[in-house]
C-alpha positions, 0 to 999 in steps of 0.5 A: 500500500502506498503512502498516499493510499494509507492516508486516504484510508485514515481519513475515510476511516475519520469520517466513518468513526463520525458517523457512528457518533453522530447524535440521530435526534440532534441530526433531526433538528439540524435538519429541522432548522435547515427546512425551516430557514428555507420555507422562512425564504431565510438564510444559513450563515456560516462561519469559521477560522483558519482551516475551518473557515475554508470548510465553512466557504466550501459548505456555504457554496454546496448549501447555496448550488442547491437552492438553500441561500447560504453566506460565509461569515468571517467571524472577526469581519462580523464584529466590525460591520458584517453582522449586517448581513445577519436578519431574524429567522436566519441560522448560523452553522459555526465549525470548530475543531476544538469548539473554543474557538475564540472569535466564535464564542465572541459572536455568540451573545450577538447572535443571541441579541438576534435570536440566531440559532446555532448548530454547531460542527464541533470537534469537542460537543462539552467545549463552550461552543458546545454548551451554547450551540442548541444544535450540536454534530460531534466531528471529532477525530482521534489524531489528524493525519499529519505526521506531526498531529498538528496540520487540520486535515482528518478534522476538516475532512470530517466537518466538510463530509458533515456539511455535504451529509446536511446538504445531501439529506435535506435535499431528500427531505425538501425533494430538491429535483433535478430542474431544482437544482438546474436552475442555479447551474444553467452553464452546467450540462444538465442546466442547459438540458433542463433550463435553455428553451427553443425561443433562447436559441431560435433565430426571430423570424423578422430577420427571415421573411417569408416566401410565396410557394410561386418565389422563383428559384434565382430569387429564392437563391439571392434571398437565402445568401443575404439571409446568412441562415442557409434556409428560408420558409414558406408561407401560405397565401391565405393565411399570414404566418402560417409555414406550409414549407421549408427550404435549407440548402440541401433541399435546393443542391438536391432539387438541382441536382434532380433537374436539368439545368435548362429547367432551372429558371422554371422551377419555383419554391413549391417545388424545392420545398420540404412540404410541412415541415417538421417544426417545435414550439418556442417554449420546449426545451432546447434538448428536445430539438436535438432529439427532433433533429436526430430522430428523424431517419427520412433526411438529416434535419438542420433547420426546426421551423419554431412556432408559437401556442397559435402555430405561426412561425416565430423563429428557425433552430439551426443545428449549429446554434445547438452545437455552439451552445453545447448541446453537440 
């Protein structure tokens, strides 16, 4: 076993020794505390020093991806202005390893006055910290790591699994989805999946006029150049805004190549086109259109006509919109 390995083991081994420590009635309540200060549209203040201070800016991060508003509080920054940040039915969430921290006992009768209250992540649940914390998770470990049993490391291992487990479980208590979750990650993949719609991407249809079915073809070709999107509707006669065809530029290559060239001048824009269109509504997910586009083994599909609830077009997807916003 290497080195490096043993160390893992160790610190794994701290986090399953906390576990089994862990005090299921004061799980509840941290728990408890946690949803309310979410129904109560509050916030989870959480603070800490040195190393724990990292742990708590990591928590706060997880607890906010997650829909659950969360701030780091610097202890001594907080007792020259910060506490502002602190409002009646928030929560504090303070981490110490020895649980005497002294910058967090000097927070504590100031978040009293505000009627705070504290869970605590604590190293020592009898320390100070411990007796005057409502809410007190034990993350005590036997010896750090360090070969010296000095450097935080098996201690902060232990409170950052602790904040995650607090993260983990009340999203299962609040059943947090994945379109819950999409919402504060929208540049992530599955943010793009679950919150990017059709009408975000879509090219307006008033940089696109429509076509009469009887457009010429040379006509059609200038239109489709000055355009720059490579695809042009058309539009019924009778009825304004109402798609009946779409032309793309493989719909005119092989309309060329399947007529002679001396019929070329003849040919119109009803006889080029793909007659009603495959098309998407401006509301459906981005991740939809990719599925439409690829699920259709008749011809490639680059060009989604869009449509509004009255099913006049508003809008053309093209493919290379999706790709470029990272759907490819």
């Amino acid at each position: 076993m290497s080195a490096l390995s043993r160390c893992l083991i160790e610190e794994s081994s701290a986090i399953k020794s906390a576990a089994d420590k862990l005090d299921i009635i004061q799980v509840d309540k941290a728990i408890d505390l946690l949803v309310s200060c979410f129904e109560n549209k509050s916030k989870v203040i959480i603070t800490g020093v040195g190393k724990s201070g990292i742990v708590a800016r990591k928590i706060a991060a997880t607890f906010s991806s997650i829909g659950l508003m969360s701030l780091y509080l610097n202890p001594l920054d907080a007792l020259h202005g910060d506490l502002g940040i602190v409002a009646k039915n928030d929560i504090c969430l303070l981490i110490s390893n020895s649980g005497n921290t002294q910058e967090l006992i000097n927070l504590l009768p100031h978040l009293s006055n505000r009627q705070i209250s504290c869970i605590g992540i604590l190293g020592n649940i009898k320390s100070e910290l411990g007796q005057k914390c409502k809410v007190v998770l034990e993350g005590n470990v036997n010896k750090e790591i360090c070969p010296l049993n000095l450097a935080p490391t098996a201690s902060t291992a232990v409170a950052m699994a602790i904040g995650d487990a607090l993260a983990v479980v009340w999203m299962e208590r609040c059943g947090i989805s994945q379109a819950d979750f999409a919402i504060n990650h929208p540049s992530g993949s599955l943010g793009k999946k679950l919150t990017l719609i059709v009408e975000n991407l879509m090219i307006p249809i008033k940089k696109i006029t429509g076509l009469s079915p009887s457009y010429p073809l040379v006509d059609l070709i200038t239109s489709m150049t000055q355009n720059g999107i490579g695809s042009a509707w058309i539009e019924d006669q009778y009825e304004r805004g109402k798609i009946i065809g779409l032309i793309t530029d493989g719909d005119l290559r092989r309309a060329l190549e399947k007529n002679n060239p001396s019929d070329w001048i003849s040919l119109k824009a009803k006889d080029i086109m793909t007659v009603d269109p495959i098309c998407i509504n401006k509301q459906e997910l981005a991740a939809n259109a990719v599925k439409k586009m690829e699920k259709n083994f008749k011809k490639p599909i680059s060009v989604l006509p869009v449509i509004n609830d009255e099913s006049k077009i508003c809008g053309l997807l093209r493919l290379h919109d999706l790709v470029q916003a990272g759907f490819g």
